[in-house]
C-alpha positions in Angstrom: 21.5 -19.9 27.4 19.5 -21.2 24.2 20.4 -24.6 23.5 22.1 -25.2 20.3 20.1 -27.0 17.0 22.0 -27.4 14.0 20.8 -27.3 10.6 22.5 -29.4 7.9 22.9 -27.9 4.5 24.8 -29.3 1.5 22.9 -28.6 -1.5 21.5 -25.1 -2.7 17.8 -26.5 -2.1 18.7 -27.6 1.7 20.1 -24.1 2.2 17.0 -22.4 1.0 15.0 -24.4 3.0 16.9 -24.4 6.0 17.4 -20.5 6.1 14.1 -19.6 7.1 13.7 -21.7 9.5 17.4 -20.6 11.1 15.5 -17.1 10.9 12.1 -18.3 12.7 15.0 -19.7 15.1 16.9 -16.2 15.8 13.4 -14.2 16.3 11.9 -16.9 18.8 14.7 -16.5 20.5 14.3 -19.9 22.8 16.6 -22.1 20.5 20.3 -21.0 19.0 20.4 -22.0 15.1 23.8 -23.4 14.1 23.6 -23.8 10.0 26.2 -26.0 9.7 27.5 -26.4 5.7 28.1 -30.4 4.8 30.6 -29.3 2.0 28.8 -31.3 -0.2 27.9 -28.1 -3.1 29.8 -25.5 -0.2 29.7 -23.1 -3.6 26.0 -22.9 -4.1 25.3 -23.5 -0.3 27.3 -20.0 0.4 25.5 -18.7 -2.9 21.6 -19.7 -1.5 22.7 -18.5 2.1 23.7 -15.1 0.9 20.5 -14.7 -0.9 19.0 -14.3 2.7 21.5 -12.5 4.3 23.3 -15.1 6.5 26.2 -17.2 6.7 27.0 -21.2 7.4 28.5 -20.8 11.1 30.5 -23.8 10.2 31.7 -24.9 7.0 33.1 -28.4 7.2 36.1 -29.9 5.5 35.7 -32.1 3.0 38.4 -33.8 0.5 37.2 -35.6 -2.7 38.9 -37.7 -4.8 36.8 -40.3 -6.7 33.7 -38.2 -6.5 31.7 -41.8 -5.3 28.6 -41.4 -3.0 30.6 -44.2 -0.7 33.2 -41.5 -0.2 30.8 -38.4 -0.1 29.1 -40.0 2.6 31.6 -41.4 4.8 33.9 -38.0 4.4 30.2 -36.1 5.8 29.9 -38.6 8.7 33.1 -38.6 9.6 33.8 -34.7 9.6 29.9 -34.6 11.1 30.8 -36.8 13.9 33.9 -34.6 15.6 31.9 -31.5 15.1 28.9 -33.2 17.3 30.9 -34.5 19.8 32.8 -30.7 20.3 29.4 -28.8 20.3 27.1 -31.3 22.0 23.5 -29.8 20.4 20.5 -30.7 21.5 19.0 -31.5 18.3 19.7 -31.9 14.5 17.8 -30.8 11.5 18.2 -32.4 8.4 16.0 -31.1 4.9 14.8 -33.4 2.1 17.0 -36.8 0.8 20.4 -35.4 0.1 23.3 -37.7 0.8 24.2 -34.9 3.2 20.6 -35.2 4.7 21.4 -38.8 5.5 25.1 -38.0 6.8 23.7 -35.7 9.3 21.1 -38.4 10.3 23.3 -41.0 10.7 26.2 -38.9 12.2 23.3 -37.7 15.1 21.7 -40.6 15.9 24.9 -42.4 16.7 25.7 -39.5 19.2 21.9 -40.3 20.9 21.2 -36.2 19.3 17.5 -36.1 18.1 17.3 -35.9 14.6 14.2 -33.7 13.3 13.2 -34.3 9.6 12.5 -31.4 7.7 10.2 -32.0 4.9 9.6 -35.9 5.7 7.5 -38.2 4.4 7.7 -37.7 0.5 8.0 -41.0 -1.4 7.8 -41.7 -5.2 7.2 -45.8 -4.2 10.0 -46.0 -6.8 13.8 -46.9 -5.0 15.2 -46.5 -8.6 13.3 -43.0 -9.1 14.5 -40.8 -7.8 18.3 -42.5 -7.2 19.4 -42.3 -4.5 16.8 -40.0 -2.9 13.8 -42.2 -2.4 16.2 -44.5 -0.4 17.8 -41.4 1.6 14.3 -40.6 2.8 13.1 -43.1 3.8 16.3 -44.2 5.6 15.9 -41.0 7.5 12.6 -42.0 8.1 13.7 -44.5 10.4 16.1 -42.7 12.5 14.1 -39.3 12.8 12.7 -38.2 16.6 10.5 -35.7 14.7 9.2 -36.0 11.4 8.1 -32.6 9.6 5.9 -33.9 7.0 5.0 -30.9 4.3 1.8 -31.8 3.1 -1.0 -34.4 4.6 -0.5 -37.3 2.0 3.1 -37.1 3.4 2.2 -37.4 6.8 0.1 -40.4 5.5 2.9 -41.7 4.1 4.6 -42.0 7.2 1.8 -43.0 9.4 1.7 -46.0 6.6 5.2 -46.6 7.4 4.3 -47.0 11.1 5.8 -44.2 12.0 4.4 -42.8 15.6 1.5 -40.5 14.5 2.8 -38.1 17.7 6.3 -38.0 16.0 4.2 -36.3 12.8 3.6 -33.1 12.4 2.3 -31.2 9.1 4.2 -27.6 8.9 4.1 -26.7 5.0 7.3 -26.7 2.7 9.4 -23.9 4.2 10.2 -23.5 0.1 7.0 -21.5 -0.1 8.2 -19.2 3.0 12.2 -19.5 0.9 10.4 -18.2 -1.9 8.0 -15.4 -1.0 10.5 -13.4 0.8 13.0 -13.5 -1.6 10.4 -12.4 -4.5 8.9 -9.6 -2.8 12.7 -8.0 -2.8 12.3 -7.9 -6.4 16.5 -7.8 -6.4 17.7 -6.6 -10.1 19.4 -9.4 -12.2 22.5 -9.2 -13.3 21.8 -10.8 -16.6 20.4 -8.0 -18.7 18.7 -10.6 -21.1 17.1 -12.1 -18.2 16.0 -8.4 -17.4 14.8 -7.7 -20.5 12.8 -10.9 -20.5 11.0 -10.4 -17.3 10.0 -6.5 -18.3 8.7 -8.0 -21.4 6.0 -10.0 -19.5 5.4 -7.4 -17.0 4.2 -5.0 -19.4 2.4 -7.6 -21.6 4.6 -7.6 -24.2 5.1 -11.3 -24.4 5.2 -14.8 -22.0 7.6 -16.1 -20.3 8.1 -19.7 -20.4 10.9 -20.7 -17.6 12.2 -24.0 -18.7 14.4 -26.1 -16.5 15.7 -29.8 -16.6 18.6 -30.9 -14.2 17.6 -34.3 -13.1 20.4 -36.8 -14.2 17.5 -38.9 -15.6 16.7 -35.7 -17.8 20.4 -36.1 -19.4 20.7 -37.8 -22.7 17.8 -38.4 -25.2 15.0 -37.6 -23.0 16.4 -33.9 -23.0 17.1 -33.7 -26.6 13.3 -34.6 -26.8 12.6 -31.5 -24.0 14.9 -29.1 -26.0 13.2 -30.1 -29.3 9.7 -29.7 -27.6 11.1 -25.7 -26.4 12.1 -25.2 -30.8 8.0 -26.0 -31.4 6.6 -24.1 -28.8 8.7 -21.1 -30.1 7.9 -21.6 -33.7 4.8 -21.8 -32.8 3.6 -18.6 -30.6 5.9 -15.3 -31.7 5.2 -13.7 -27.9 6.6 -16.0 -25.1 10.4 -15.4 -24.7 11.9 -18.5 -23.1 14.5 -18.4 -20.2 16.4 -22.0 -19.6 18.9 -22.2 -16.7 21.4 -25.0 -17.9 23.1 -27.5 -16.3 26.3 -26.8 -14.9 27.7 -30.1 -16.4 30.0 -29.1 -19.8 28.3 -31.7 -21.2 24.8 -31.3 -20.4 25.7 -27.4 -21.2 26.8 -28.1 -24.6 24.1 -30.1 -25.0 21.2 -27.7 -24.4 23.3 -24.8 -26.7 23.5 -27.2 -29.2 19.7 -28.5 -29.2 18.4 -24.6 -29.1 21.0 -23.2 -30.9 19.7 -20.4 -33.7 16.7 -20.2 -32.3 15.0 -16.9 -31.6 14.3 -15.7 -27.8 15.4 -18.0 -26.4 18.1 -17.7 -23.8 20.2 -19.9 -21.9 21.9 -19.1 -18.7 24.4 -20.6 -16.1 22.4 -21.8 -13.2 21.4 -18.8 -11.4 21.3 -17.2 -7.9 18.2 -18.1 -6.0 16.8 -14.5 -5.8 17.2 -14.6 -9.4 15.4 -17.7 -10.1 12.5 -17.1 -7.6 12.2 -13.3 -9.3 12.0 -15.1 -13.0 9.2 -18.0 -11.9 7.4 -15.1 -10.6 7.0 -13.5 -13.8 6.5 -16.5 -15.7 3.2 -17.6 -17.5 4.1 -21.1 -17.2 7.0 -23.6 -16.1 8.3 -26.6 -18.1 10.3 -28.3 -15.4 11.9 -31.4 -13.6 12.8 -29.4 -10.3 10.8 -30.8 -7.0 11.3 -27.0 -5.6 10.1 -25.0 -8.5 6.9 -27.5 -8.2 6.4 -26.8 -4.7 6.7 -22.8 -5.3 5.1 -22.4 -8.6 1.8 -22.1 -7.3 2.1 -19.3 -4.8 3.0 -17.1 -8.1 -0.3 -18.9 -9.7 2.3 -20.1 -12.3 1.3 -23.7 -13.5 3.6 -26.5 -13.7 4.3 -28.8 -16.6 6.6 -31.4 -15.0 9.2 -32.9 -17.0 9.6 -36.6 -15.3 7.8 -40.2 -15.6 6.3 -40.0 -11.6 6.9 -37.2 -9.2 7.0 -37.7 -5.5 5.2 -33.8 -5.5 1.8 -35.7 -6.2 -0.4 -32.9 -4.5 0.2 -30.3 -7.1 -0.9 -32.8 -9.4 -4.0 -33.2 -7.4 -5.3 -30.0 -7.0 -4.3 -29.4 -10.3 -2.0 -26.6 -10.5 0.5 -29.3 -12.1 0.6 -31.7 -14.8 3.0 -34.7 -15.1 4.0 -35.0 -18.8 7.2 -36.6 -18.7 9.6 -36.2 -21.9 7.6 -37.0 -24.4 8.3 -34.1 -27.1 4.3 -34.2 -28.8 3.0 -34.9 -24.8 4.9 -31.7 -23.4 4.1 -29.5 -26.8 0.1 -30.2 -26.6 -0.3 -29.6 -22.8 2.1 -26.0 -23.0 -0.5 -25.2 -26.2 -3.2 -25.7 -24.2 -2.4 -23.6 -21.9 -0.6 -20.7 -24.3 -4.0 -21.0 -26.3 -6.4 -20.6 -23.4 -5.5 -17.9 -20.6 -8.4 -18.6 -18.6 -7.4 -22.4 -18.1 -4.0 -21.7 -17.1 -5.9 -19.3 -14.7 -7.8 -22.2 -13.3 -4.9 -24.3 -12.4 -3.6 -21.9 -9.8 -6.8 -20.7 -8.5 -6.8 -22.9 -5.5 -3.7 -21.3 -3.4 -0.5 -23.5 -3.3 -1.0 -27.5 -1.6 2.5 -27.0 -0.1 2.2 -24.4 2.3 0.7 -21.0 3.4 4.3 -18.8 4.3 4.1 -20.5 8.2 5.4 -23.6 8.1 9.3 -22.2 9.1 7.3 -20.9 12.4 5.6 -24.1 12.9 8.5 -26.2 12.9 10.9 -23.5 15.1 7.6 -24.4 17.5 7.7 -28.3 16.9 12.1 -28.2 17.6 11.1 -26.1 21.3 8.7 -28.4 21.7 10.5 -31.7 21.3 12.9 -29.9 24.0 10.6 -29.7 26.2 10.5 -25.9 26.1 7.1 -25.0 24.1 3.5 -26.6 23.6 2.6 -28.7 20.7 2.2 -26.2 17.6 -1.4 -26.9 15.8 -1.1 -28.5 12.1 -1.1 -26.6 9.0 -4.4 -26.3 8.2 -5.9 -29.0 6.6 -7.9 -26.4 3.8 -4.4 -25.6 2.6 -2.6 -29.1 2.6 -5.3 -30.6 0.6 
């Protein structure tokens, strides 16, 4: 009988991830995948997970009151801990720098379980930016038996940490496998101004911009600036249609509707299903964005990538220049989107080099690296170096 590995999803991005890799897991057909749902965001968990067909095969309880991180955390642990100590795996996967990424370390390595690390290694250098992230990670860091590391200058990060170069392996960002099978399905939307947006661009009847800004360090003035920036571009160039996934926060809802509000093609959704959202970046002709995921998949669509923060852990996009930090400043984000709008070939350019975060492999390579730490495959080789560049 395959020995057990869970996977630990609490967040729409973990589930994304995880899912292939649950799916490299079921066709090896040497390790059992468990994808176990934290109950952290057990809506868009369930939502992500259906996009690929599956199911959590556990859902955890989880009762919250004050809404705290304290409580979060201590609820995941604690709910985490029974369910290893009934099922006994022989491994944990955890994704990324979630609180429910460092529950499911924590909750493992107190049982003696190894704990793999999926996507390891990013750091900003920043403990305030990203908050709490950048600690979660690194945290992990510590505990993790295997240490997934997407790209090289993440594995360099941890070998910097003195992290056990044989514990480090570079796989990709299983994003990239996440998102080209879910964009190849080409599933219809259900929004029919989202439809008519993307058949627009497809027949070269205008561009589509895909504008998104969730960060809680996004909220407030520095998205009034973002939202202001979006009004310019508009005015300015009568063809690109603009499609902005909102916040699911009232506030942070009213606020976008309020800062676009009369202004032609333009149109703001709720925050929509993954196939949805991989289907729209697809067809876009450029991104304005503060998501880490939609900067790790942007360029396998050869979409460029204006990123809406101050420093990004996501530095390789930024080195092989299919990405561009800009930050919030309104004139900063306006010039760099004109350039681009103005000049097709140099948009072109900034995509031409394939996508720094993986090749559509790495959920293969790490269901080879998890058999492997169990003693029941050979090493897998590295992502090749060409690609993680």
């Amino acid at each position: 009988m395959s020995p057990e590995v869970f996977l630990i999803a609490g967040t729409r991005p973990e589930a994304i991830k995880l899912a292939p890799v649950a799916a490299a897991m079921r066709a090896g057909g040497r390790l059992a995948p468990v994808l176990v749902a934290s109950g952290q965001h057990p809506t868009m968990v369930t939502q992500a997970l259906d996009a690929f067909d599956v199911q959590a095969d556990v859902t955890l309880p989880l009762q919250r009151v004050t809404g705290s991180q304290p409580e979060l955390l201590t609820a995941m642990i604690s709910s985490l801990d029974a369910l290893l100590e009934e099922r006994k795996p022989a491994a944990v996967i955890v994704q990324g720098d979630t609180t429910t990424t460092l529950a499911g370390a924590m909750a493992a390595f107190w049982r003696r379980i190894p704990v793999v690390h999926l996507e390891a290694g990013l750091r900003s250098g920043d403990l305030d930016s990203p908050f709490p992230e950048e600690a979660n990670r690194k945290l992990v860091g510590q505990l993790a038996a295997l240490h997934l590391a997407p790209t090289a200058l993440a594995a360099t990060n941890l070998l910097d940490e003195s992290v056990a170069p044989a514990s480090v392996l570079i796989t990709g960002n299983t994003v990239v496998d996440a998102a080209l099978e879910i964009a190849a399905r080409e599933m219809p939307f259900e929004d029919s101004r989202i439809a008519a947006a993307v058949d627009a661009a497809a027949h070269g009847e205008a561009r589509l911009v895909l504008v998104t800004a969730h960060r809680r360090e996004s909220w407030g003035e520095p998205l009034d600036r973002i939202l202001s920036a979006v009004r310019r571009l508009v005015e300015a160039y009568p063809d690109i249609r603009v499609v902005l996934p909102a916040h699911a926060n009232p506030a942070v809802r009213a606020q976008v509707e309020a800062g676009l509000a009369g202004v032609p093609r333009v149109t703001i959704t709720d925050p929509l299903p993954y196939p949805a959202l991989a289907r729209l970046l697809s067809n876009a002709y450029l991104t304005l964005t503060d998501s880490g995921g939609i900067q790790e998949e942007a360029p396998s669509f050869k979409v460029p990538a204006l990123v809406l923060r101050e420093v990004t852990e996501r530095v390789e996009s930024l080195h092989a220049g299919c990405a561009k930090l800009v930050g919030t400043d309104e004139d900063l984000i306006v010039a760099e989107a004109a350039r681009l709008l103005d000049d097709p070939a140099l948009r072109d350019s900034m995509t031409a080099n394939g996508n720094p975060y993986g090749d559509g492999l790495a959920s293969h390579r790490t269901e080879q690296a998890v058999a492997a730490l169990l003693g029941l495959a050979a090493h897998p080789a590295p992502m090749p170096s060409t690609v993680a560049a």
